[in-house]
C-alpha beads as a LAMMPS data file, in Angstrom:
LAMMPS data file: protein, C-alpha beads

381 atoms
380 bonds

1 atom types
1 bond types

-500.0 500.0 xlo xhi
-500.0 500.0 ylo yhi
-500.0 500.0 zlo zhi

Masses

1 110.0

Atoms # bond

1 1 1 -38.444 61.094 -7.313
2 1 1 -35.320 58.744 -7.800
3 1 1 -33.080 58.352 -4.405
4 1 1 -29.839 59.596 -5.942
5 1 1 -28.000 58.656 -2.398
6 1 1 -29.517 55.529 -2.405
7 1 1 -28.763 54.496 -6.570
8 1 1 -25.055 55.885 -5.725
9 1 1 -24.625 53.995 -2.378
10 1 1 -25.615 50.529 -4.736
11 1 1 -23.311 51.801 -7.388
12 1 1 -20.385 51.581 -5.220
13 1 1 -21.252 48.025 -3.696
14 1 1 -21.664 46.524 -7.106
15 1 1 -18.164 48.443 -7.965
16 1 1 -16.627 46.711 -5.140
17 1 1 -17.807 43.437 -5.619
18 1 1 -17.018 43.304 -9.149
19 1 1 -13.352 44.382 -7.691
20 1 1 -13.181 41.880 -5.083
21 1 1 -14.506 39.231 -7.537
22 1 1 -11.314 40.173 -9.950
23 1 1 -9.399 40.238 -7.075
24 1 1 -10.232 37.153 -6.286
25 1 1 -9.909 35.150 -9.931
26 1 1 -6.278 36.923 -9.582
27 1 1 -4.770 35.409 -6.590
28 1 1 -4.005 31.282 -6.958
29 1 1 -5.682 28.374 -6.971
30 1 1 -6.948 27.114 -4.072
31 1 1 -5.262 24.669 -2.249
32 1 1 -5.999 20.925 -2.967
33 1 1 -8.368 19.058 -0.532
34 1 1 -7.564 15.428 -1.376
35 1 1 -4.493 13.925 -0.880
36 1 1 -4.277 12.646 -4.553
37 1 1 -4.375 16.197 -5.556
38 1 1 -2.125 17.348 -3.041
39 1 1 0.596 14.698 -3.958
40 1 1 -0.261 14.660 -7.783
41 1 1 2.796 15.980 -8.462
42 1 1 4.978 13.635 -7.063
43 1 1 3.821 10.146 -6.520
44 1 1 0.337 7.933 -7.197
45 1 1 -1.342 7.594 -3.152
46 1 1 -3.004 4.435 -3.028
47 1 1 -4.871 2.768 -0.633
48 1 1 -5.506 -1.053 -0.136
49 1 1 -9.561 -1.776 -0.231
50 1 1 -11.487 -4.789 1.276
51 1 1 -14.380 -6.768 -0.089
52 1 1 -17.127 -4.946 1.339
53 1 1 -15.732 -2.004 -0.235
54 1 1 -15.010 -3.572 -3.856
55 1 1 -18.895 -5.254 -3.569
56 1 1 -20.299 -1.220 -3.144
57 1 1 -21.360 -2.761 0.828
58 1 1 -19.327 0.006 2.054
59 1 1 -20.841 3.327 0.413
60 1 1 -19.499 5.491 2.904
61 1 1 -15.659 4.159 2.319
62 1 1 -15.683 4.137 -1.572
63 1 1 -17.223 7.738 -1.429
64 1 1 -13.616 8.410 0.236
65 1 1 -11.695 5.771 -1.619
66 1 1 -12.455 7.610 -4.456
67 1 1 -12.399 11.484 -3.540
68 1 1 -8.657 10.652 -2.000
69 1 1 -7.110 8.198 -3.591
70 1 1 -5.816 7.498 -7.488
71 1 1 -4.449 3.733 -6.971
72 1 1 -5.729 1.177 -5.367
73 1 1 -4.809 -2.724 -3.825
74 1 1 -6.505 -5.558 -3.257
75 1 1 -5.963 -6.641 0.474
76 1 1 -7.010 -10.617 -0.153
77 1 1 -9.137 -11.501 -2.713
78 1 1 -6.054 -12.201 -5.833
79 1 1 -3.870 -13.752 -3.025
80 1 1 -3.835 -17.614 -4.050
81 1 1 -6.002 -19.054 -1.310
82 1 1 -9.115 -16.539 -2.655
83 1 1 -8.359 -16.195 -6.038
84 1 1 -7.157 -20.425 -6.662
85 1 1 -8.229 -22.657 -3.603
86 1 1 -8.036 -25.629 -4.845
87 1 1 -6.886 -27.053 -8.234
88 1 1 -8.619 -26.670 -11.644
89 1 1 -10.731 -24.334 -9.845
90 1 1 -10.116 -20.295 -9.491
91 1 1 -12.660 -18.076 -8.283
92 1 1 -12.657 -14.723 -10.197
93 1 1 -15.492 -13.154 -8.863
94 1 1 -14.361 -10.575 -6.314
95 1 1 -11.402 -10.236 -8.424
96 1 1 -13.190 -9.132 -11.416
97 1 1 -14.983 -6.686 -9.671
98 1 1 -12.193 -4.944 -7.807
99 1 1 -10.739 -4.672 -11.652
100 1 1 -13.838 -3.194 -12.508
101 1 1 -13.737 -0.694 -9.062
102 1 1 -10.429 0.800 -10.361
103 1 1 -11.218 0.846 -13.676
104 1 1 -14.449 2.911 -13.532
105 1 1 -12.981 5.365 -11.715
106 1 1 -9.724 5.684 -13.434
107 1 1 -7.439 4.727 -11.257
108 1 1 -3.930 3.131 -10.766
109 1 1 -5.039 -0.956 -10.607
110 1 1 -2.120 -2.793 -8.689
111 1 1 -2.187 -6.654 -8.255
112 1 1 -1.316 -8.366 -5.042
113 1 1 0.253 -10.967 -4.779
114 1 1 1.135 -13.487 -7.164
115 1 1 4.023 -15.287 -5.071
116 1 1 4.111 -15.966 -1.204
117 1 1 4.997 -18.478 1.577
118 1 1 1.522 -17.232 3.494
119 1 1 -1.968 -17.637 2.514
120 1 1 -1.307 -20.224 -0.149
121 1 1 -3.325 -23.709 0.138
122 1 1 -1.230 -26.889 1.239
123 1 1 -2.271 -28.525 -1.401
124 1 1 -0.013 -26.029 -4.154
125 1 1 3.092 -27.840 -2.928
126 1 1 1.928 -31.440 -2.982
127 1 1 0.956 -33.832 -5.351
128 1 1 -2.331 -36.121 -5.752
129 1 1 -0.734 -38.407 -2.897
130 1 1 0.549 -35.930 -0.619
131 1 1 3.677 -36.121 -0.895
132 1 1 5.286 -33.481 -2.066
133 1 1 6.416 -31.612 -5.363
134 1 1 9.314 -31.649 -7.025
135 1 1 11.019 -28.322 -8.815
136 1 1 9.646 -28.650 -12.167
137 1 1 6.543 -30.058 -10.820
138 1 1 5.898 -27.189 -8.629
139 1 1 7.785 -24.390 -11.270
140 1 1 4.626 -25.495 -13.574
141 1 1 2.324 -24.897 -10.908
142 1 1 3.405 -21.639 -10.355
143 1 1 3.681 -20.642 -14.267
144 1 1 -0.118 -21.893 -14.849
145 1 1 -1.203 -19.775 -11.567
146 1 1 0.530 -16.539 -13.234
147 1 1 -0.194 -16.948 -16.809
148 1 1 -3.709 -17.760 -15.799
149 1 1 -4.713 -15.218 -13.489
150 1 1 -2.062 -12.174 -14.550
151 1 1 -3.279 -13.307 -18.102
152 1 1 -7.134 -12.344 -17.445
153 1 1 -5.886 -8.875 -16.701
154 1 1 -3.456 -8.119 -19.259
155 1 1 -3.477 -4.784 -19.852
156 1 1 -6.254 -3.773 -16.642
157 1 1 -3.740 -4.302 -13.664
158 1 1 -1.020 -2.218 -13.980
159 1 1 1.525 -3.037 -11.459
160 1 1 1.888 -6.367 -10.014
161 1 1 3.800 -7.854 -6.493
162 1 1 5.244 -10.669 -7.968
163 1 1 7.024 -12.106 -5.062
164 1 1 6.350 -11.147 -1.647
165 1 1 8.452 -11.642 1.711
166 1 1 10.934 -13.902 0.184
167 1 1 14.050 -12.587 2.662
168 1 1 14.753 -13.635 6.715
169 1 1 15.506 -10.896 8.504
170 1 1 19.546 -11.643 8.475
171 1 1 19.075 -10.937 4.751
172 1 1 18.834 -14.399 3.453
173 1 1 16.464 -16.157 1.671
174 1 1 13.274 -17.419 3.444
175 1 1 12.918 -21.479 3.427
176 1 1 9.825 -21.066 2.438
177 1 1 8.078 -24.410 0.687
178 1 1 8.970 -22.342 -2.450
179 1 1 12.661 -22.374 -2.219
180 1 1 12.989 -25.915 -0.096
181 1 1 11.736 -27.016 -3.683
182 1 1 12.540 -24.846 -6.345
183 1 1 15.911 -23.199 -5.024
184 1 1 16.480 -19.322 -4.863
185 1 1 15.706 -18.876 -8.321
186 1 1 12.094 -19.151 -7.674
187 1 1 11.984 -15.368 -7.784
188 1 1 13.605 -15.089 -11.125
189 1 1 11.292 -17.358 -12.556
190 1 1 8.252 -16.062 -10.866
191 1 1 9.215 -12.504 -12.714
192 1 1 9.724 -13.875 -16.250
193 1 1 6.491 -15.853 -15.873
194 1 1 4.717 -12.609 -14.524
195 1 1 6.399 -10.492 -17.326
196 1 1 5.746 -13.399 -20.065
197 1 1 2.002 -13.322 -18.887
198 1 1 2.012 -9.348 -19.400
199 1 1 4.572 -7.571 -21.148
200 1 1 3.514 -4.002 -20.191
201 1 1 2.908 -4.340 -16.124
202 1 1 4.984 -2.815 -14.102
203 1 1 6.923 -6.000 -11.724
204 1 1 7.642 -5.003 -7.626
205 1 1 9.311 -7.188 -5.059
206 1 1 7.485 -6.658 -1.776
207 1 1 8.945 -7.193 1.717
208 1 1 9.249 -5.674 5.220
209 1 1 11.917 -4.843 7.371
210 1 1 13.820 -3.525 4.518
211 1 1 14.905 -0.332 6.523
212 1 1 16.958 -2.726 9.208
213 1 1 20.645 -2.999 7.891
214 1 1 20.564 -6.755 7.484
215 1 1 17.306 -7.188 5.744
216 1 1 18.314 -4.042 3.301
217 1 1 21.627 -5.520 1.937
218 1 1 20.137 -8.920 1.529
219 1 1 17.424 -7.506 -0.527
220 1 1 19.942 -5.093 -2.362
221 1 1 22.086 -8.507 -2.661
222 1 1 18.962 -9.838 -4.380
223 1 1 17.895 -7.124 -7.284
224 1 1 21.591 -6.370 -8.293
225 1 1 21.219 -10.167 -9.063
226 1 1 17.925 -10.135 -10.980
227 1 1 19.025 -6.943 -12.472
228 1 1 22.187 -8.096 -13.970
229 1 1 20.333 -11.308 -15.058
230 1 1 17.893 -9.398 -16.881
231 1 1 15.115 -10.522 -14.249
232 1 1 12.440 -8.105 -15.274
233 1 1 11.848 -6.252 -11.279
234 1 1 10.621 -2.310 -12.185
235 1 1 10.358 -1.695 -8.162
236 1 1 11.003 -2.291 -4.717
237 1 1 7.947 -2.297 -2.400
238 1 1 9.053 -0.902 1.153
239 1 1 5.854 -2.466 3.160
240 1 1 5.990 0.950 6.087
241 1 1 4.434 -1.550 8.870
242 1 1 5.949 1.239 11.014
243 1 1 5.862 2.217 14.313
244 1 1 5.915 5.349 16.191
245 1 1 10.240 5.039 16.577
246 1 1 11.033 2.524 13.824
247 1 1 12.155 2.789 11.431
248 1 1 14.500 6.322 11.982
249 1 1 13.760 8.840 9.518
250 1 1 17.826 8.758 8.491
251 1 1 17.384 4.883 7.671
252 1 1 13.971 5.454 5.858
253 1 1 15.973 8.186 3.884
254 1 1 18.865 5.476 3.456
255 1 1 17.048 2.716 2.310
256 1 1 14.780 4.494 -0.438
257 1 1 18.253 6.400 -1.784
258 1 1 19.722 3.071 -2.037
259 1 1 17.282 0.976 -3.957
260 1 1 16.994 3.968 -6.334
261 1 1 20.628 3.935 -6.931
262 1 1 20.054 0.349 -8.291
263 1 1 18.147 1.856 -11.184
264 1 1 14.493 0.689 -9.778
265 1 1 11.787 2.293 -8.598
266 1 1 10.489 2.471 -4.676
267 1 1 6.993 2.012 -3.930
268 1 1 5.978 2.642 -0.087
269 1 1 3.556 -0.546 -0.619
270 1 1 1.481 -1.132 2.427
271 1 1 1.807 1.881 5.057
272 1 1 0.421 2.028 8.713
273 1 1 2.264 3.671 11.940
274 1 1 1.318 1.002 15.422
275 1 1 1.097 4.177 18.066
276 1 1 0.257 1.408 20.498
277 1 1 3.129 -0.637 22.802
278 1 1 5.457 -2.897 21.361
279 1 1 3.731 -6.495 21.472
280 1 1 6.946 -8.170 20.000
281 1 1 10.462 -7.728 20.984
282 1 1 11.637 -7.022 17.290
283 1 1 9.336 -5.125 14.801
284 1 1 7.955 -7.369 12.300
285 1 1 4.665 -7.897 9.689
286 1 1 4.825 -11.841 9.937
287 1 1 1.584 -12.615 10.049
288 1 1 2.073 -15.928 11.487
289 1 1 3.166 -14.071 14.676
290 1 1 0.511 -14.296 17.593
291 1 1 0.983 -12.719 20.854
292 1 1 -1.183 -13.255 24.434
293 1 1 -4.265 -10.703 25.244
294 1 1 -2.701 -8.225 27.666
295 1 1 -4.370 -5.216 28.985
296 1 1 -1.065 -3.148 28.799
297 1 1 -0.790 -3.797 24.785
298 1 1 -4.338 -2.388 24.628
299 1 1 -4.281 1.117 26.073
300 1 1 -6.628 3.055 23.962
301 1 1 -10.087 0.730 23.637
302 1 1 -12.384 3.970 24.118
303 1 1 -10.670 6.432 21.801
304 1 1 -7.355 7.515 21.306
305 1 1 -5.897 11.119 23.111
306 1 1 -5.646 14.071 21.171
307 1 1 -2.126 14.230 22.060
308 1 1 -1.536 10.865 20.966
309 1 1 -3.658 11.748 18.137
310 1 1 -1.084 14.769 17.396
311 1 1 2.064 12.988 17.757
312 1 1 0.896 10.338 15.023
313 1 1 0.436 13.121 12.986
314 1 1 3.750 14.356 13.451
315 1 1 5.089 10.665 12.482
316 1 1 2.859 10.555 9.117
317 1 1 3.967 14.334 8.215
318 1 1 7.788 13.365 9.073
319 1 1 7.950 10.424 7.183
320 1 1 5.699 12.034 4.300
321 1 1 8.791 14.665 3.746
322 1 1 11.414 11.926 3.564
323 1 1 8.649 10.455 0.934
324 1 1 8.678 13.700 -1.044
325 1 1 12.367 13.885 -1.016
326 1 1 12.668 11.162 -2.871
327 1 1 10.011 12.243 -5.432
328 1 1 11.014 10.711 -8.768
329 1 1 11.862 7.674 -7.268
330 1 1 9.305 6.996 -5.111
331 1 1 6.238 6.370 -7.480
332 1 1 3.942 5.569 -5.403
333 1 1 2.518 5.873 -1.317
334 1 1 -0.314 2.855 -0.225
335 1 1 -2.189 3.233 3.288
336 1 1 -2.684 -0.395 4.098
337 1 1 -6.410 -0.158 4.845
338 1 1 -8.993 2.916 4.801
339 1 1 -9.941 3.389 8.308
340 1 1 -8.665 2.689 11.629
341 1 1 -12.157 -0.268 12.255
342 1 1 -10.211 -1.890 8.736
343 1 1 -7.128 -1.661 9.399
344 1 1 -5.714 -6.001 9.851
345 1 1 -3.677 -4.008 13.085
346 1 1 -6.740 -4.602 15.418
347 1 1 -6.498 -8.293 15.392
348 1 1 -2.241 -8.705 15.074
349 1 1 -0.474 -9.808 16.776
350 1 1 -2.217 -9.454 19.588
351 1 1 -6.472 -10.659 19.508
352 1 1 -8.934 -7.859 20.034
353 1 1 -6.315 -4.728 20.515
354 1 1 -8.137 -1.737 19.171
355 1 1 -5.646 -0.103 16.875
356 1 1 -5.601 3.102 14.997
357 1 1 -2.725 3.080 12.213
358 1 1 -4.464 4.980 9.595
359 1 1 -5.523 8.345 8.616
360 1 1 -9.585 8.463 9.141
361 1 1 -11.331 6.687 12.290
362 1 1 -13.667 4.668 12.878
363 1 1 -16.767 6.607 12.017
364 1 1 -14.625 7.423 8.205
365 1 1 -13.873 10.851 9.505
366 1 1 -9.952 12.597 8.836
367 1 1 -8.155 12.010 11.806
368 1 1 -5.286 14.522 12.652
369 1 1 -3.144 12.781 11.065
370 1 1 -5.253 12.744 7.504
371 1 1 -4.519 17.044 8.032
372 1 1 -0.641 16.371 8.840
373 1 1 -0.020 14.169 5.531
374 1 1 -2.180 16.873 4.084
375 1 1 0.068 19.735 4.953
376 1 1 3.167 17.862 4.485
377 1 1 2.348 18.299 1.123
378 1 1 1.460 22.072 1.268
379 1 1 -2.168 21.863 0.926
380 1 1 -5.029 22.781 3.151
381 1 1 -8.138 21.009 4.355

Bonds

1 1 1 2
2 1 2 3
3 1 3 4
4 1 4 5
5 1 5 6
6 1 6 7
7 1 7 8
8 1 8 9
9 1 9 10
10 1 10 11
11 1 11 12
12 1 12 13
13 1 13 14
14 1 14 15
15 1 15 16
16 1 16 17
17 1 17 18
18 1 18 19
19 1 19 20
20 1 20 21
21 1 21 22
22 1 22 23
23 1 23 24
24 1 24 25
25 1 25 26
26 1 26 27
27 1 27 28
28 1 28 29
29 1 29 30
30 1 30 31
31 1 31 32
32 1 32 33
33 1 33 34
34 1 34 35
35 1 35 36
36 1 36 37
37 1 37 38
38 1 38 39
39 1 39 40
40 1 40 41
41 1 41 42
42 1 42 43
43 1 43 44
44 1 44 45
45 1 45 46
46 1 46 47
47 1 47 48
48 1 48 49
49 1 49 50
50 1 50 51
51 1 51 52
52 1 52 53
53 1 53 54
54 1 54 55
55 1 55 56
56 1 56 57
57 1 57 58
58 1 58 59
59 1 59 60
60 1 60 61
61 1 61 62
62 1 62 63
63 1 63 64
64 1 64 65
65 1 65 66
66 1 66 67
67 1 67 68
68 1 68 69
69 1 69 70
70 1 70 71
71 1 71 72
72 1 72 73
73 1 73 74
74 1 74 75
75 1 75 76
76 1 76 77
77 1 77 78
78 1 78 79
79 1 79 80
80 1 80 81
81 1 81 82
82 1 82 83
83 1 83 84
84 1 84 85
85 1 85 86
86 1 86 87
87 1 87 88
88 1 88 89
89 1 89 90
90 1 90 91
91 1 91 92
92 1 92 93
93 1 93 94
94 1 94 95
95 1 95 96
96 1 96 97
97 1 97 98
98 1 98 99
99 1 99 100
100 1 100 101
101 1 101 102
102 1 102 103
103 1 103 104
104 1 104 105
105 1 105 106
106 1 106 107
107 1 107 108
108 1 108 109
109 1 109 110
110 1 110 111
111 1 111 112
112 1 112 113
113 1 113 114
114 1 114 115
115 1 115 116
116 1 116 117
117 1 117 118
118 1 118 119
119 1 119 120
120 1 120 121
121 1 121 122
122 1 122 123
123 1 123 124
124 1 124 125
125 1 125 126
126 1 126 127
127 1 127 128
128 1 128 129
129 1 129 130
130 1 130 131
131 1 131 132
132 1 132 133
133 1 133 134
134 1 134 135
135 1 135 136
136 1 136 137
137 1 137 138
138 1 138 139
139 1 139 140
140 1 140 141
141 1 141 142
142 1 142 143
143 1 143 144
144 1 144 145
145 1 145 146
146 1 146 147
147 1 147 148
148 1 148 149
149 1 149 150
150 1 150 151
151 1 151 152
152 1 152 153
153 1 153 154
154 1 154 155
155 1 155 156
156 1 156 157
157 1 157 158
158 1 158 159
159 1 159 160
160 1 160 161
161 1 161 162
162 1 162 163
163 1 163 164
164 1 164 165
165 1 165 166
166 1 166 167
167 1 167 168
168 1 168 169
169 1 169 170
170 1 170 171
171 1 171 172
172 1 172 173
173 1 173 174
174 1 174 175
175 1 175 176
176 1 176 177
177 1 177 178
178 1 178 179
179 1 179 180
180 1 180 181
181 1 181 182
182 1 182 183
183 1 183 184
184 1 184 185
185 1 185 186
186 1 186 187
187 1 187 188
188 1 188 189
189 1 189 190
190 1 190 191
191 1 191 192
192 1 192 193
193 1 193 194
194 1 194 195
195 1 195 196
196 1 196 197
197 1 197 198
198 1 198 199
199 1 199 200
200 1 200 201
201 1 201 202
202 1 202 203
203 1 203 204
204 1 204 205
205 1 205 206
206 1 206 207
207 1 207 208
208 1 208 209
209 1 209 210
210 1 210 211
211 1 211 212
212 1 212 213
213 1 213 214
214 1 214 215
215 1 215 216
216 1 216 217
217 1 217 218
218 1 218 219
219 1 219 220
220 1 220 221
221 1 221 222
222 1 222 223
223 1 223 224
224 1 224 225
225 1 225 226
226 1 226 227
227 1 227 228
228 1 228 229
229 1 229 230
230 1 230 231
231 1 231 232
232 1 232 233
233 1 233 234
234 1 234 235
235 1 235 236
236 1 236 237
237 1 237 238
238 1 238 239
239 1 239 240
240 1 240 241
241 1 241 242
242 1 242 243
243 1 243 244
244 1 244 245
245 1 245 246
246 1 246 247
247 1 247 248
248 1 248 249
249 1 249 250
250 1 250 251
251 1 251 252
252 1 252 253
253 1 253 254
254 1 254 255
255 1 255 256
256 1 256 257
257 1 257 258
258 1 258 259
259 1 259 260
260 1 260 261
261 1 261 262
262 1 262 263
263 1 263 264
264 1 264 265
265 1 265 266
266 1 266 267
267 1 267 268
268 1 268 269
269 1 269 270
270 1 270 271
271 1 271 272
272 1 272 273
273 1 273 274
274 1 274 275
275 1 275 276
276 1 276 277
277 1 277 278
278 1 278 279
279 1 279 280
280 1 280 281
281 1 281 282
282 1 282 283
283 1 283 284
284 1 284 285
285 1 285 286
286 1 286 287
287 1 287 288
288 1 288 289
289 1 289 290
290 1 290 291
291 1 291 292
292 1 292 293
293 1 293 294
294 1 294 295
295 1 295 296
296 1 296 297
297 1 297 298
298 1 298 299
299 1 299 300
300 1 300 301
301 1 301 302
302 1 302 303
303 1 303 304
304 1 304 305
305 1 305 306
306 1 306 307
307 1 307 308
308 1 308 309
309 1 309 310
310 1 310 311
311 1 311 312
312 1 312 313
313 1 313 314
314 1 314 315
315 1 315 316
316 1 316 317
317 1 317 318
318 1 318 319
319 1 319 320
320 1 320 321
321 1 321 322
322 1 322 323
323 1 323 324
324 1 324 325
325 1 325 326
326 1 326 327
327 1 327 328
328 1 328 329
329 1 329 330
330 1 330 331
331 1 331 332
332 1 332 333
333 1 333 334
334 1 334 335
335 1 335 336
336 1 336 337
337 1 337 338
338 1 338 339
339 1 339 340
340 1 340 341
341 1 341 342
342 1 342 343
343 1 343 344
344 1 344 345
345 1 345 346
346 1 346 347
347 1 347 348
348 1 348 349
349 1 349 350
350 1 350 351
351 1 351 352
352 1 352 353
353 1 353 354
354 1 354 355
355 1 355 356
356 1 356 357
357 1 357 358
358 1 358 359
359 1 359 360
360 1 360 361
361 1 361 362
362 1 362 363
363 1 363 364
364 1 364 365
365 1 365 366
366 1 366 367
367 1 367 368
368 1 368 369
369 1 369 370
370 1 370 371
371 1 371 372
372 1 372 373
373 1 373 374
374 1 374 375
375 1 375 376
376 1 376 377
377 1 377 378
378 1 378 379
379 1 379 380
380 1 380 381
C-alpha cells in the first residue's frame, strides 16, 4: 500500500521549496564581491602591477589583479630608465607584455610615465661629450622618446601620465634638468607631443602633495594655463601617498572639487595610507628622500594589531566616501601596489620598515581594510 502521510508530507516540502526558490529569484541581486563591481558605477579601480606579476611569476596576485580590478599601471617598466636606457636602444619587452596583461583581460591600460625628473638616465640630458643639452636639443629628445614609445601603443594604452612631479611644494615649478633647459613650457610641449603621438588617449598630469594649499594653487596656476593654451591635459592625477591624518578629509574634498571646476577630470593615481610613524617632518613621495634605520619608525615587523588594522580601515572607507562624492569627476581610484610585501612603502624612506599601506597582506589575503573600501561602497564580502 502507498504511504499517503508520507507522499503528502514530500508534497509539502517540494511546495515549499519551489516557494522559497521564487522567493528567492524575487528579492535583489546579490551584493557585489569585487571592488570593480562594487564601484562600477562610479569610477574605473585600478591597481599598479609589478614585473613578476605582468611575466604570470606571480599566479596568486594576477588571480586577484584580475577578479578586483578593471585598470591597471605599470609601476616601472615604461618609465625611461626601463623602457629607453640608453640611446638608439629601447627595451620593449616587459612593456609589451604588460599591454598584452590588460588587454587580455579587458581592462583599462594606463601608461606611466612619459615625463619625469626621477628615474631617467644621465645621459637624456647630455650630449656625446657630456656636456650638456641645449632646449631644442633636448625638446627633440623628448619628442622621439614619446612618439616612439606612446606611438607603439596607439590605440592599446588608454590613458597616459604625461608629466609627472613637475611642481615644488611652494607651488612652483621644479628645477628639474627638464626646465633648467627647456623652460616651463616643457609640460606644454610634452602634452602636444603625447597627444600628436596618439590622438585618442586620454593626457593626466601626475603629482603629490596636491591637497596642501601651496602645492594645489600652483598646480591649479598650471592647468588654467595649459587649458587656455589649448594644452591637451584630460586629468589631474592626485598621487593619495596618504597617511593616517594627512591629508584632512575637508582638503581631500577641496582639492578634487577644485580641479573639477577647471573642466578636467581627477584621477586618485597612486593610493596607499603609511599607518606607521612619521619618518619625515613634512609628508612627501620624493623618492630621493632617505631616512636612518630607527626602531621607533618600525613598530609593527611581526604583524600589524587588529585595532590598527581597524582604524586603517576606517581611513580607506572615509576617504572612499569623499571619492564617491565626487563621482563623475573622479574617473578613476589606483592602489599603488597589490599587497602590503609589494607595496615600494617597505623600503622608503626609511630601509627595511615593514609597511602595510594596502588592502590585502602579505600572504594576498583581504585585510580589514579590503572589507571597509568594500562597504563604503555598499557591497558585501
Amino acid at each position: 500500500m502507498l504511504n499517503w502521510r508520507f507522499i503528502a508530507v514530500v508534497a509539502m516540502v517540494a511546495t515549499d521549496m519551489v516557494a522559497a526558490t521564487q522567493a528567492q529569484s524575487s528579492r535583489k541581486p546579490q551584493s557585489p564581491v569585487s571592488l570593480k563591481d562594487a564601484y562600477r558605477n562610479a569610477f574605473l579601480i585600478g591597481v599598479a602591477i609589478n614585473s613578476p606579476q605582468i611575466k604570470g611569476q606571480d599566479m596568486g596576485g594576477d588571480a586577484i589583479v584580475e577578479r578586483q580590478f578593471n585598470s591597471i599601471t605599470p609601476e616601472n617598466v615604461l618609465k625611461w630608465e626601463v623602457v629607453h636606457p640608453e640611446p638608439d636602444v629601447y627595451n620593449f619587452d616587459l612593456s609589451d607584455q604588460y599591454v598584452s596583461f590588460g588587454e587580455k583581460r579587458h581592462m583599462f591600460v594606463v601608461g606611466h610615465c612619459l615625463v619625469w625628473h626621477s628615474q631617467t638616465p644621465a645621459w637624456v640630458f647630455r650630449d656625446d661629450k657630456g656636456d650638456s643639452l641645449d632646449r631644442d636639443a633636448l625638446l627633440k629628445r623628448m619628442h622621439d622618446h614619446i612618439q616612439t614609445v606612446v606611438g607603439r601603443y596607439k590605440g592599446r594604452i588608454q590613458a597616459w601620465d604625461v608629466v609627472n612631479e613637475a611642481l615644488n611644494e611652494n607651488g612652483t615649478m621644479r628645477q628639474s634638468p627638464w626646465q633648467k633647459i627647456i623652460g616651463d613650457d616643457y609640460v606644454e610641449k610634452a602634452f602636444q607631443y603625447a597627444h600628436e603621438a596618439d590622438p585618442q588617449a586620454k593626457l593626466v598630469y601626475n603629482d603629490y602633495n596636491l591637497e596642501n594649499d601651496q602645492k594645489r594653487k600652483g598646480a591649479l596656476v598650471l592647468i588654467t594655463k595649459l587649458k587656455a593654451e589649448g594644452v591637451p591635459v584630460d586629468a589631474v592625477g592626485l598621487q593619495g601617498h596618504d597617511s593616517m591624518d594627512w591629508p584632512s578629509l575637508e582638503d581631500e574634498d577641496t582639492t578634487i572639487g577644485a580641479f573639477a571646476s577647471l573642466g578636467v577630470k581627477v584621477i586618485i593615481s597612486e593610493l596607499d595610507i603609511d599607518l606607521l610613524p612619521p619618518a619625515t617632518e613634512h609628508a612627501t613621495a620624493d623618492v630621493s628622500v632617505h631616512v636612518e634605520q630607527d626602531p621607533k619608525l618600525n613598530p609593527y615587523p611581526k604583524g600589524l594589531p587588529e585595532s590598527v588594522q581597524k582604524e586603517l580601515g576606517k581611513r580607506y572607507s572615509d576617504l572612499f566616501k569623499v571619492f564617491l562624492k565626487h563621482r563623475g569627476a573622479v574617473i578613476r581610484v589606483t592602489f599603488w601596489g597589490l599587497s602590503d610585501g609589494d607595496s615600494w612603502r617597505n623600503d622608503w624612506p626609511v630601509l627595511g620598515r615593514t609597511s602595510y599601506p594596502l588592502l590585502f597582506d602579505r600572504s594576498d589575503q583581504p585585510k580589514l581594510a579590503f572589507h571597509a573600501v568594500l562597504e563604503a561602497a555598499g557591497g558585501k564580502n
